[in-house]
N, C-alpha and C positions, 0 to 999 in steps of 0.2 A: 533677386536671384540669390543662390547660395553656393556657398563653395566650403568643402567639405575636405579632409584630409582624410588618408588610410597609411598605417606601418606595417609596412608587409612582416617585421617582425615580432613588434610588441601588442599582444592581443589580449592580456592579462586584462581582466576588469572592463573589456568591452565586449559586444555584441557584433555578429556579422548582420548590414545590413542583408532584407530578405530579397530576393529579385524583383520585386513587386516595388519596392525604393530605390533600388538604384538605379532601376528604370527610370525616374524621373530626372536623372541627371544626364545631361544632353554628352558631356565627354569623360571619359578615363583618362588622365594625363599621365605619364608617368616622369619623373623627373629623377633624373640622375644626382650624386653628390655634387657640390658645388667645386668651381675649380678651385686650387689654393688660393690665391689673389681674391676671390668671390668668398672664402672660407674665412679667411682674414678679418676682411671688411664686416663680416655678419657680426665674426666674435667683438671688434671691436666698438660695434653697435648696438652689442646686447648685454654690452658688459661695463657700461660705461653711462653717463647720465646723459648720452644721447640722446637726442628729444626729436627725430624725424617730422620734418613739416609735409604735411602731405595735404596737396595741394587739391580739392575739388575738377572734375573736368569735363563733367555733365550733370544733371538738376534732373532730378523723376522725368520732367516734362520732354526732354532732350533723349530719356534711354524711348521713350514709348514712342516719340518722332520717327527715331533709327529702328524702332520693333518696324514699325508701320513700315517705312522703308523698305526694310527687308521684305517685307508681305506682297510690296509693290512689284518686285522685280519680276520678270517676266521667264520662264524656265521651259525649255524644249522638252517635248513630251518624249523622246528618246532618252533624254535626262533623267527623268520621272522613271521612266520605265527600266533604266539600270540601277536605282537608285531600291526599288522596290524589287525586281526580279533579282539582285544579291541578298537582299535582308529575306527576301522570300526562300532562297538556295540556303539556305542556317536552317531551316527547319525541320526536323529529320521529315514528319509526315508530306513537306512537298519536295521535298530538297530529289534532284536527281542524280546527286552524289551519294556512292554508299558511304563514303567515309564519313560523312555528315548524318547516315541514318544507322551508323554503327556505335559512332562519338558522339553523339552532340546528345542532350537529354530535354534540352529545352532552346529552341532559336531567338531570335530578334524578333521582338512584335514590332504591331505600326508606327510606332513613335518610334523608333530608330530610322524608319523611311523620310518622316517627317525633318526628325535633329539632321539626317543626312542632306537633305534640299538645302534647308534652312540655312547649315552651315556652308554647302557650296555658293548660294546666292549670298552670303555675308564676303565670302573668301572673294568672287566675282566684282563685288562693291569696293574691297578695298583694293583691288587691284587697278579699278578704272572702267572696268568691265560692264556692257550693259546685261550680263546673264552666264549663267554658270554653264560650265561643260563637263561631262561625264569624267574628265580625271581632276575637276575640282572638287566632285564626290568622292572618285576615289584616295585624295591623298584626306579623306576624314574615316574610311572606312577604320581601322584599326581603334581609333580614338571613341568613336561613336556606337563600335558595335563590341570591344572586347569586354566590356561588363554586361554584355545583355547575352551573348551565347554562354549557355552553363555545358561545359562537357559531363560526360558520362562515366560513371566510376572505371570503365573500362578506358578511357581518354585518360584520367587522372593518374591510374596506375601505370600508364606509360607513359607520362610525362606530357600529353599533349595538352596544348593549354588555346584558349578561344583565339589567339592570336594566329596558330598555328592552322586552326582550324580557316578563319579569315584568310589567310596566305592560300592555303590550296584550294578555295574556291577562288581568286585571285588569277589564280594560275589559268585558268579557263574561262573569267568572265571577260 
């Protein structure tokens, strides 16, 4: 797997990945500054001859177990079907929202339906859970679908941003 940073403000000397790339990354995290106490401890760990042991805690064989795992769990087809008819409402050409077929210039393809199960039925496993429920999909929507809806230069100009856009179809699914 990969994991990848972005600085919402220094952009000198890179490139915006295309939609067609970020797509394959299952979330958008966003992370706020660290608190002082957490700000401290960085500085004095990256300033210092600090030598972090970092301890192994699964082997190749152990992540494709838990892929598999995941695969196994069993998901209500009610599930599926919120899971898909929200990533399907982001599309201006199906979407029965106009503000989605005013703003939005491009929605969520299928691999958003996909990372959205996937991460419900991960969230369901570590809770104790044999199978996920439609607000274990919903508390990933934002994370899984705000890099995959592009607003529309009319969205941008007002400030509306895919998060925004996810919130009011929210508001009605």
């Amino acid at each position: 797997f990969v994991l990848a940073t972005q600085n919402p403000i220094e952009q000198e000397g890179t490139y915006p990945l295309p939609e067609a790339q970020l797509d394959r990354f299952m979330f958008n995290l966003w992370l706020d500054y660290p608190s002082y106490e957490d700000e401290i401890q960085i500085i004095k760990s990256t300033t210092s001859d600090y030598d972090p042991h970092v301890e192994k805690i699964l082997n190749a064989e152990e992540i494709i177990y838990f892929q598999n795992l995941v695969k196994r769990v069993p998901v209500a087809e009610n599930v599926i079907e919120f899971a898909v008819k929200f990533v399907n409402s982001t599309r201006p050409a199906n979407s029965k929202y106009e503000f989605v077929k005013e703003k939005v210039a491009w929605g969520a393809g299928p691999r958003a339906s996909q990372y959205l199960i996937i991460a419900a039925k991960t969230k369901a496993i570590i809770e104790g859970r044999f199978t996920p429920s439609i607000d274990d999909v919903k508390s990933f929507l934002i994370p899984v679908l705000r890099h995959r809806i592009i607003p529309n230069f009319s969205a941008e100009a007002e400030g509306i941003t895919s998060v925004d856009i996810i919130n009011n179809i929210s508001k009605d699914i």
